[in-house]
SERO-4910 file (N, C-alpha, C, O; in steps of 0.05 Angstrom, whole numbers):
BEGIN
 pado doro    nc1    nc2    nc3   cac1   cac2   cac3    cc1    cc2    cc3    oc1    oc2    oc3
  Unk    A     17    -24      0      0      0      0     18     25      0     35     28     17
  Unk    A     12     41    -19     32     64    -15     26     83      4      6     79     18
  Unk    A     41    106      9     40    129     31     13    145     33      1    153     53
  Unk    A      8    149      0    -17    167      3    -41    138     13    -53    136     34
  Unk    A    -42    124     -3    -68    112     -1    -61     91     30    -78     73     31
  Unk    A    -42     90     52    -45     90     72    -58    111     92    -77    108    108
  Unk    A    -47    127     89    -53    162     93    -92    160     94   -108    160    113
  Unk    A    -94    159     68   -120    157     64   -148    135     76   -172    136     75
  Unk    A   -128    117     86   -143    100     96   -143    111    129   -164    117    141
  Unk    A   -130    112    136   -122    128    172   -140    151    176   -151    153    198
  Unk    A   -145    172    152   -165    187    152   -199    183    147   -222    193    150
  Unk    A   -187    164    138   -223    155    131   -225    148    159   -242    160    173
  Unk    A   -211    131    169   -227    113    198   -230    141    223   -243    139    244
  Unk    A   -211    173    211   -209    189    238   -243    200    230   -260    204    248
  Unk    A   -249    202    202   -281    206    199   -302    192    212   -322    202    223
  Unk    A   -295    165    208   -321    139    224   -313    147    255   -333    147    270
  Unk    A   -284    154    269   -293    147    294   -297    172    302   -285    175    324
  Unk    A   -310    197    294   -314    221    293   -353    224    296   -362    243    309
  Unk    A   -368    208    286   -392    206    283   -397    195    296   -385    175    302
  Unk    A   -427    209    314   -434    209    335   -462    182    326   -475    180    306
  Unk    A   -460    163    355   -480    140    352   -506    158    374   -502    178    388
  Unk    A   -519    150    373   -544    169    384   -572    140    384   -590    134    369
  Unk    A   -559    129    408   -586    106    414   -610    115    427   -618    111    450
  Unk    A   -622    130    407   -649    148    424   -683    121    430   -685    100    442
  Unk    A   -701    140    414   -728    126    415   -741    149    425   -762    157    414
  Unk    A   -732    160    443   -748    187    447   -741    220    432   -722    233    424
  Unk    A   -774    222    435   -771    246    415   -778    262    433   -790    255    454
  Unk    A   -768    294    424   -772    314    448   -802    334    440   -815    332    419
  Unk    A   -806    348    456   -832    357    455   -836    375    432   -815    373    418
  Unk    A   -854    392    422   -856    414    402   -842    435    424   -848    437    448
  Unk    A   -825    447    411   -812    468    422   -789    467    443   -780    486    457
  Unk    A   -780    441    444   -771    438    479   -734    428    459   -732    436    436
  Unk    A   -710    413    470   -688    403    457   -667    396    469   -666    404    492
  Unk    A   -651    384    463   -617    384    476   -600    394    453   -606    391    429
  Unk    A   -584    403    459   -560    412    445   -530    403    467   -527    400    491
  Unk    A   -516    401    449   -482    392    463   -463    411    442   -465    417    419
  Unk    A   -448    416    458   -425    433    440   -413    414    455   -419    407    478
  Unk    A   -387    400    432   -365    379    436   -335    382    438   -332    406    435
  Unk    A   -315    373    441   -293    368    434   -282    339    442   -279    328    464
  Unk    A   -277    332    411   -269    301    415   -227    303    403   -214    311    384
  Unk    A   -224    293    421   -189    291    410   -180    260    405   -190    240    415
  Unk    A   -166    260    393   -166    228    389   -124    230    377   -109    243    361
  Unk    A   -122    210    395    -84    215    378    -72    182    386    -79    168    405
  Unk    A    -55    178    367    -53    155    364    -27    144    345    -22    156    325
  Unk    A    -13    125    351     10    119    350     14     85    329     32     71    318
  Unk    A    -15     85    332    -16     59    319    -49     49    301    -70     59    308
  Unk    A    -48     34    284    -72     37    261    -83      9    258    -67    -10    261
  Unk    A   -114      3    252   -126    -28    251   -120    -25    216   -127     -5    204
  Unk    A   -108    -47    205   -103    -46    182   -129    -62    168   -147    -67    184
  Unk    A   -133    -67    149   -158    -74    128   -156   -102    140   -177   -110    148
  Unk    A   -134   -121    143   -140   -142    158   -150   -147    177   -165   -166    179
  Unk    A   -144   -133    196   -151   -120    226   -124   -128    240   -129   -148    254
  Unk    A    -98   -122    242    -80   -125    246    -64    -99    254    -57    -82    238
  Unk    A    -57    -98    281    -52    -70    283    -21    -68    271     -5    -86    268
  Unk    A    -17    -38    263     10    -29    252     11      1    256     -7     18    253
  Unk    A     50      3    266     46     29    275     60     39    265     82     32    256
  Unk    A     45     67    264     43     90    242     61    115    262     67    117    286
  Unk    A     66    129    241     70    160    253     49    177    275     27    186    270
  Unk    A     62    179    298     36    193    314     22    220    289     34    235    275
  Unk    A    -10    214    295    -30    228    286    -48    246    314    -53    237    336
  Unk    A    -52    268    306    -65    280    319   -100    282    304   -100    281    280
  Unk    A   -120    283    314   -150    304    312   -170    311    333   -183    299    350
  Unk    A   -165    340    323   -190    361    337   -214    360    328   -214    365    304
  Unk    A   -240    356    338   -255    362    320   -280    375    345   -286    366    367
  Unk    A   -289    397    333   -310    419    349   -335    411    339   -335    413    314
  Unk    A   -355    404    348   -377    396    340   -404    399    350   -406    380    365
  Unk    A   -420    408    351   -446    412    357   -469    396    350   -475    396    326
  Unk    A   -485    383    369   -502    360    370   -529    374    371   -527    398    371
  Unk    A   -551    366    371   -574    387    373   -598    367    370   -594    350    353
  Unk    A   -615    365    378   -646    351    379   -668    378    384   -661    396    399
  Unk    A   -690    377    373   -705    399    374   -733    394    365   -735    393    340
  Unk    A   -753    391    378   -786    385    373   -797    401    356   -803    423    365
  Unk    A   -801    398    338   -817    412    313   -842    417    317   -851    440    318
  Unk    A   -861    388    322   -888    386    327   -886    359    339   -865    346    339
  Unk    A   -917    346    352   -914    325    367   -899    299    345   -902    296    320
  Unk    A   -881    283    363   -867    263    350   -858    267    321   -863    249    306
  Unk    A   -846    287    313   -827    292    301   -796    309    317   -801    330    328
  Unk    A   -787    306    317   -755    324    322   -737    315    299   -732    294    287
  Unk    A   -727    348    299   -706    349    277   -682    346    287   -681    361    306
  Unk    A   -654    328    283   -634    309    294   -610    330    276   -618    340    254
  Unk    A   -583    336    286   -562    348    266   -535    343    283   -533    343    307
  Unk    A   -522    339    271   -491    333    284   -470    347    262   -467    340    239
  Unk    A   -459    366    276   -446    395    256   -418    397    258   -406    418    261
  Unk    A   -408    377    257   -370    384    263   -354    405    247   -334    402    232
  Unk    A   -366    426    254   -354    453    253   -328    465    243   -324    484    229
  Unk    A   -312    449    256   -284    452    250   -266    431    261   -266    422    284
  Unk    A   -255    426    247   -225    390    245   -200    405    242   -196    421    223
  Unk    A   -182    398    260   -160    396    253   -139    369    254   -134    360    276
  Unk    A   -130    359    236   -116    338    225    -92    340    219    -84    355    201
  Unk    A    -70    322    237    -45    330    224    -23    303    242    -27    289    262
  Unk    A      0    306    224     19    283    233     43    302    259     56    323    258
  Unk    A     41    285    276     60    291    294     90    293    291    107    285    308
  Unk    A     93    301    276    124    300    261    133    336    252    121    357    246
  Unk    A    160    327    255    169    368    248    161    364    217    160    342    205
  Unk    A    153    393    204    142    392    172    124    382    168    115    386    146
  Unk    A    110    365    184     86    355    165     62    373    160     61    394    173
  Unk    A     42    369    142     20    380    135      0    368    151     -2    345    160
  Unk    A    -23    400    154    -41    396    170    -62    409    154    -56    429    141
  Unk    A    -85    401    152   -116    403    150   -128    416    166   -122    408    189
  Unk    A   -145    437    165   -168    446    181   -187    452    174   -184    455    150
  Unk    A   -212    459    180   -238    455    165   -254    443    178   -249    433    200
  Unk    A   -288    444    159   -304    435    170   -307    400    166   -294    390    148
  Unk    A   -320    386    181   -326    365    171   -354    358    157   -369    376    150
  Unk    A   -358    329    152   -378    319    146   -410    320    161   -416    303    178
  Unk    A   -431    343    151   -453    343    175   -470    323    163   -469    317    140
  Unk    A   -487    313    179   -508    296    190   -528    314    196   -525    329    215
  Unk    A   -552    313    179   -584    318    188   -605    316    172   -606    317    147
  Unk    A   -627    311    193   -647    290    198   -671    284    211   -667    304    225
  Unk    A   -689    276    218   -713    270    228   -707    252    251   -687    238    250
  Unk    A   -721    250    268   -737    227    289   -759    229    297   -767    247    312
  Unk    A   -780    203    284   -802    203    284   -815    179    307   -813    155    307
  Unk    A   -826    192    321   -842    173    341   -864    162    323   -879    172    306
  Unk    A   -861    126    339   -875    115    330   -892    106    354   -915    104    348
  Unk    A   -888    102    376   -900     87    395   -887    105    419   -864    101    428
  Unk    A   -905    128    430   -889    148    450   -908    144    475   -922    124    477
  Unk    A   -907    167    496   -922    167    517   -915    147    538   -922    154    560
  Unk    A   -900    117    536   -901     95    555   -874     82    560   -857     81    543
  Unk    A   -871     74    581   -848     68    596   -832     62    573   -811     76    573
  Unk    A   -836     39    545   -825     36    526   -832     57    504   -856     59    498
  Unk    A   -815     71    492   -819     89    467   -796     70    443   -777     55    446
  Unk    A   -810     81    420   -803     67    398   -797     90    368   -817     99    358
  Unk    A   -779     96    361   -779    110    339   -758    107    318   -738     94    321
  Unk    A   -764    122    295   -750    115    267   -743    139    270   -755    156    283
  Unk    A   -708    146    250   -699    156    259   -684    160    218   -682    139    205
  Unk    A   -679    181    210   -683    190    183   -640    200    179   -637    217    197
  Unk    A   -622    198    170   -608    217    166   -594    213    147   -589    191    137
  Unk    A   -585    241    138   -572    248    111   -535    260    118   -526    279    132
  Unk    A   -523    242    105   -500    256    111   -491    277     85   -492    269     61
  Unk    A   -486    295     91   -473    315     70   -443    320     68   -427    333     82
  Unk    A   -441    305     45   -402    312     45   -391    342     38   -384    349     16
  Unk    A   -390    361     65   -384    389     60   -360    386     71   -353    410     73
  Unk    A   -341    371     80   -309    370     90   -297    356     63   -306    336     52
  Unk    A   -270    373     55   -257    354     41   -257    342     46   -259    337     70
  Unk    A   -251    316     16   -244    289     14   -220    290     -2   -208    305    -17
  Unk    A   -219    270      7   -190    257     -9   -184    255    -38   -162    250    -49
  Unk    A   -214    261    -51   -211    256    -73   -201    286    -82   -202    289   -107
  Unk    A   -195    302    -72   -197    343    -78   -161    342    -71   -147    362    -75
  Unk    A   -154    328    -64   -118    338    -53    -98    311    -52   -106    288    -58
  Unk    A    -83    314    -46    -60    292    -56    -56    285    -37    -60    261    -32
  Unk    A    -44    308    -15    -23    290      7    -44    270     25    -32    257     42
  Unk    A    -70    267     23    -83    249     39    -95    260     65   -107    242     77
  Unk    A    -95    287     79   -109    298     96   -135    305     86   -139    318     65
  Unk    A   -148    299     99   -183    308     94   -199    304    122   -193    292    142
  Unk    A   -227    322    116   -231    316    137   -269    312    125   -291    315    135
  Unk    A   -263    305    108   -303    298     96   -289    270     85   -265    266     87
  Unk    A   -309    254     74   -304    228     58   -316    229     27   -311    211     11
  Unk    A   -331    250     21   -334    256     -5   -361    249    -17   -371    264    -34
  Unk    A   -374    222     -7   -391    209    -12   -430    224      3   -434    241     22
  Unk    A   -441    217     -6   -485    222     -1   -480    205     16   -467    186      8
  Unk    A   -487    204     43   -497    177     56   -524    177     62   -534    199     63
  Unk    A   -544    150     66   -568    158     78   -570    132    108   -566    107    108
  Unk    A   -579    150    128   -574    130    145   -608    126    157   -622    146    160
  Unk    A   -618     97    163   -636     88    171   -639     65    203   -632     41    207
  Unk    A   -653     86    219   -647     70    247   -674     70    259   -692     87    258
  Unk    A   -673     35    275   -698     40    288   -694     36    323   -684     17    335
  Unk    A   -703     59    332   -694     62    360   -701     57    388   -718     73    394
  Unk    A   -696     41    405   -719     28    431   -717     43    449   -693     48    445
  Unk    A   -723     58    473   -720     70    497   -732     55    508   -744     38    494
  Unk    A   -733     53    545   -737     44    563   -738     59    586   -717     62    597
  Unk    A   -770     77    602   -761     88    621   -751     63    645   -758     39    641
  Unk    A   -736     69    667   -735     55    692   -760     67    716   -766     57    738
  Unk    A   -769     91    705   -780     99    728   -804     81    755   -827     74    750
  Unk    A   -794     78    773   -785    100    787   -754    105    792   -742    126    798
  Unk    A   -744     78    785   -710     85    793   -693    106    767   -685    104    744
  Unk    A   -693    119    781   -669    149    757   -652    138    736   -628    143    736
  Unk    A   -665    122    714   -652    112    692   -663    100    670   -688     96    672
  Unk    A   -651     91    647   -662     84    621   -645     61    611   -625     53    623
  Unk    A   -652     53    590   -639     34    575   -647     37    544   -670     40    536
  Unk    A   -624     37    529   -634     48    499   -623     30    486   -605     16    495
  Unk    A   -636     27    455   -628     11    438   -626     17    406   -647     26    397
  Unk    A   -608     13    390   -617     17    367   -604     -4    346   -585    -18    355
  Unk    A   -614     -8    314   -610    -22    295   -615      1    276   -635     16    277
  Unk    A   -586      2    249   -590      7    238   -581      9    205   -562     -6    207
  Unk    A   -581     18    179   -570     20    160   -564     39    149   -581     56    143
  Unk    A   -538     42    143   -522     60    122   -518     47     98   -508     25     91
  Unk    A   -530     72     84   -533     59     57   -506     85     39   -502    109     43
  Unk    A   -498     75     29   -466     90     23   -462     88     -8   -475     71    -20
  Unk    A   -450    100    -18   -445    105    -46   -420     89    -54   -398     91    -42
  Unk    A   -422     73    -76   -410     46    -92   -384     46    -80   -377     23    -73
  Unk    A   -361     72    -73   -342     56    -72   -345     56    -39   -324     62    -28
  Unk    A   -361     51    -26   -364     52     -2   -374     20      4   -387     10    -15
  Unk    A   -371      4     25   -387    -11     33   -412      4     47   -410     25     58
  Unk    A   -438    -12     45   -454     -8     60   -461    -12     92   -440    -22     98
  Unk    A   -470    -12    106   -461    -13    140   -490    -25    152   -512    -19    142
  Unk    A   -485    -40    171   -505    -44    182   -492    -32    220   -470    -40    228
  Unk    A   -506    -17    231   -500     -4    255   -522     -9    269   -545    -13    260
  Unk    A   -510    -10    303   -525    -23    318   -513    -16    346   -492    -27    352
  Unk    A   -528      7    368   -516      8    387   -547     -6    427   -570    -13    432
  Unk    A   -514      0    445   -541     -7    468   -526      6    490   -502      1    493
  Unk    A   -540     26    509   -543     43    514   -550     38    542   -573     31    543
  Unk    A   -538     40    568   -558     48    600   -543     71    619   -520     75    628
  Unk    A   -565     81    620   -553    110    644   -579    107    672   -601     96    677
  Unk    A   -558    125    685   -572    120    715   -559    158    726   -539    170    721
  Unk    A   -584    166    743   -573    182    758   -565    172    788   -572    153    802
  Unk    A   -546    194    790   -532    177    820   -541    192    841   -547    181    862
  Unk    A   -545    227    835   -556    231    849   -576    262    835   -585    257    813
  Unk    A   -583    286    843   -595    301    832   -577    320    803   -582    329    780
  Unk    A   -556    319    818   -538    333    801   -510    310    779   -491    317    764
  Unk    A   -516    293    786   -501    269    768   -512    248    753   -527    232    764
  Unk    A   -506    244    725   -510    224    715   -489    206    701   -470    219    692
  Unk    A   -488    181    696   -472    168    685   -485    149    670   -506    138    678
  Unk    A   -471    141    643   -480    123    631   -452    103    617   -428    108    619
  Unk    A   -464     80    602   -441     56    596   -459     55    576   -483     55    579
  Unk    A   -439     52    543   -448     35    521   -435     24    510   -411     27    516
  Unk    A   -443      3    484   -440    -19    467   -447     -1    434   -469      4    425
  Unk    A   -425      3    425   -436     15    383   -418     -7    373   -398    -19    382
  Unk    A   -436     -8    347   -415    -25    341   -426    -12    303   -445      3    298
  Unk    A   -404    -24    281   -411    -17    256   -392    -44    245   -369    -48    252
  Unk    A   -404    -56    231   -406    -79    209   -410    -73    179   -431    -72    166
  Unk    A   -385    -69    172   -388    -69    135   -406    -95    123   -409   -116    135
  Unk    A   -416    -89    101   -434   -106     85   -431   -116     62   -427    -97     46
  Unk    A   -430   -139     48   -419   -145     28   -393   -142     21   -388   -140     -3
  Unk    A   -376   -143     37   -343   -148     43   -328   -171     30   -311   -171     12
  Unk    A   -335   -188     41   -332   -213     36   -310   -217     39   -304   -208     61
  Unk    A   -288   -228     28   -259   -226     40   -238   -206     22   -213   -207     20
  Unk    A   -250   -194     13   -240   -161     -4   -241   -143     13   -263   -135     19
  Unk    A   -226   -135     21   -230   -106     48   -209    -86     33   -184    -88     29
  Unk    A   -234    -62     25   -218    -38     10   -203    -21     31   -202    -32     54
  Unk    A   -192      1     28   -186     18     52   -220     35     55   -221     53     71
  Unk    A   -245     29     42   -264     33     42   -285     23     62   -305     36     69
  Unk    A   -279      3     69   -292    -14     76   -277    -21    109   -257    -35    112
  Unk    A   -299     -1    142   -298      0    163   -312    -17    175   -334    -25    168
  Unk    A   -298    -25    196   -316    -35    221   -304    -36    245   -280    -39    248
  Unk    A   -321    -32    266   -312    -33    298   -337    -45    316   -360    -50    307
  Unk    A   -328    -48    341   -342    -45    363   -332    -31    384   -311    -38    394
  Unk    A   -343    -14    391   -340      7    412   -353      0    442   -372    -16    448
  Unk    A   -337     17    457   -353     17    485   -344     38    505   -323     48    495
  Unk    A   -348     48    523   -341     68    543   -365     78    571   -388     73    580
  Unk    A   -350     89    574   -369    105    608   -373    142    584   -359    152    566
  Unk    A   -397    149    596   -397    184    596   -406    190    626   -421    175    639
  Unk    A   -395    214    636   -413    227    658   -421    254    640   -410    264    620
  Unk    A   -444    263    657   -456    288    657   -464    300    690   -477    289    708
  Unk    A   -449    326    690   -453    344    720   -465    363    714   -455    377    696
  Unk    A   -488    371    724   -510    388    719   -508    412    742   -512    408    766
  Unk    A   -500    437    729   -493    456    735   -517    470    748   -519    477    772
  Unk    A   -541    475    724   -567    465    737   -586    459    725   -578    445    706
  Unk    A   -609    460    725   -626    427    722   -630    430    685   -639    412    672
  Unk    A   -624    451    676   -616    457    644   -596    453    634   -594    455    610
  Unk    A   -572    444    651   -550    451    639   -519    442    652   -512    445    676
  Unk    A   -507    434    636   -479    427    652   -452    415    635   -447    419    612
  Unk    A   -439    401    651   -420    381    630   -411    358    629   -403    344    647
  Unk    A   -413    353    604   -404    321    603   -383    310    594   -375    325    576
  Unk    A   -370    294    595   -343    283    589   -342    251    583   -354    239    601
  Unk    A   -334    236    567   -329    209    569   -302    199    551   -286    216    543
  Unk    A   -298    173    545   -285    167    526   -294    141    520   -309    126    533
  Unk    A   -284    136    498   -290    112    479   -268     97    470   -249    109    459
  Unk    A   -267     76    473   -251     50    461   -262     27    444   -280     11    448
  Unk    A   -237     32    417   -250     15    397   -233     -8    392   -208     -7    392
  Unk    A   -253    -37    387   -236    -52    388   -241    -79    363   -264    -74    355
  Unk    A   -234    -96    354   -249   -114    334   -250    -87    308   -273    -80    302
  Unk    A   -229    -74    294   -230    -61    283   -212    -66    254   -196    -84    248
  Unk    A   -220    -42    240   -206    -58    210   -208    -26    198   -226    -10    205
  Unk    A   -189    -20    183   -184      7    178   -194     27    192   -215     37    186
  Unk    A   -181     34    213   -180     55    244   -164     53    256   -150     33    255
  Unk    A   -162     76    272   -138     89    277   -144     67    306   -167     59    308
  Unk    A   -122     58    327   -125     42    352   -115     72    377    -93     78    386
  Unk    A   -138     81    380   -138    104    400   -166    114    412   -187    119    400
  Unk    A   -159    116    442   -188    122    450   -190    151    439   -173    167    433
  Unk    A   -221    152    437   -231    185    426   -242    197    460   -259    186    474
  Unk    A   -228    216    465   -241    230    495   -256    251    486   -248    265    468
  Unk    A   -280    255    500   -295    279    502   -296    289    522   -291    280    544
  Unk    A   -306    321    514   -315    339    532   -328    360    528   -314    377    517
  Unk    A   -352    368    533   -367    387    524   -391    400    554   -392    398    579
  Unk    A   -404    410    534   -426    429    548   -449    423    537   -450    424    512
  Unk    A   -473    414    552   -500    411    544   -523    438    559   -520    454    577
  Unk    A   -541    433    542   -565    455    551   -594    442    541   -594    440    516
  Unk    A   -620    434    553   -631    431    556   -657    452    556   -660    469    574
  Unk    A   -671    451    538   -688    475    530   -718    465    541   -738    479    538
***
């Protein structure tokens, strides 16, 4: 594999582990929302090759600033968007070239199908828009879009616990991706608990499965399973911050590095 089209594969996977999994089912009221302003860093010393075989690379750095947002339109509709604002991308080395820019946004619908009861059920609509370069626009292999229409299709389970301060979420779903893309089947599971008025914590399971692979694995063609802790500290009962990280593992073109977060949520 040569330099660029290694290059290019390390960046595709900093795109997949950049996109946010969102195991909802619940939709928010007409007028009501969450929003998150993010920062995910991710740096890494070593890469899941197309085999799934790790190999190590030149330390890689990425920034990426991103804003999350859910927002009630009318009953059981909310409009869903994930906006990575600005990426920065670059090799940990003296001289190298660095990327900055927007990334790839996501938006979309969530439609209740079965709301009001301890179990809620909804479909869940999204369009990815390739507004971050791709690889196909520049040589040296930094990008921070993948170039490609995606349309993604999910169906989503919630679970209140009430009376005990917690939930359990679930989702299944399909990415449908443009030819030189594999197609994806995605699938995450989801439980949070408050601990106390002002704390919450949760633990999940994402995972993404390429489709029609077969034993051909392009630098196109991703997969992982993920898992991690997030907390959220509620500054007050609208608002506060959250932090977690994620570890990916059973992977095949991606970078082998946890992604840490930290942001700010607000509750409308």
């Amino acid at each position: 594999m040569s330099r660029i089209l290694f290059t290019t594969a390390m960046l595709a996977g900093y795109i997949l582990q950049t996109c946010p999994a969102s195991a909802g089912g619940w939709t928010q009221p007409p007028g009501k929302g969450y929003f998150k302003l993010n920062e995910q860093i991710i740096r890494s010393d070593s890469y899941f090759k197309p085999s799934g075989k790790k190999e190590p690379i030149t330390a890689q750095s990425r920034y990426t600033t991103s804003l999350y947002g859910e927002f009630g339109l009318v009953d059981r509709l909310t409009l869903v968007g994930y906006i990575p604002f600005y990426q920065r991308i670059s090799e940990d080395r003296a001289g190298a070239d660095t990327k900055a820019g927007t990334g790839d946004w996501e938006l979309g619908a969530r439609i209740g199908l079965l709301t009001n009861r301890p179990t809620v059920v909804s479909l869940q609509v999204m369009a990815g828009l390739p507004l971050g370069d791709s690889f196909s626009e520049q040589e040296v292999g930094l990008f921070t879009g993948d170039g490609e229409f995606n349309q993604l299709f999910s169906l989503q389970v919630g679970h209140s616990l009430w009376p005990t301060p917690g939930y359990l979420k679930g989702e299944i779903g399909f990415n449908n991706r443009e030819s030189d893309f594999s197609d994806e089947l995605r699938y995450a599971l989801e439980a949070g608990f408050m601990i106390d008025e002002r704390v919450g914590v949760s633990v999940w399971l994402r995972g993404v499965k390429a489709l029609g692979t077969r034993d051909e694995w392009t630098v196109n063609d991703q997969q992982y399973v993920s898992f991690g802790p997030e907390i959220n500290f509620y500054i007050t009962s609208d608002a506060g911050i959250t932090a977690g990280v994620t570890k990916y593992t059973g992977a095949r073109n991606l970078l082998d590095a946890p992604a840490w977060d930290i942001g700010l949520f607000l509750k409308l």
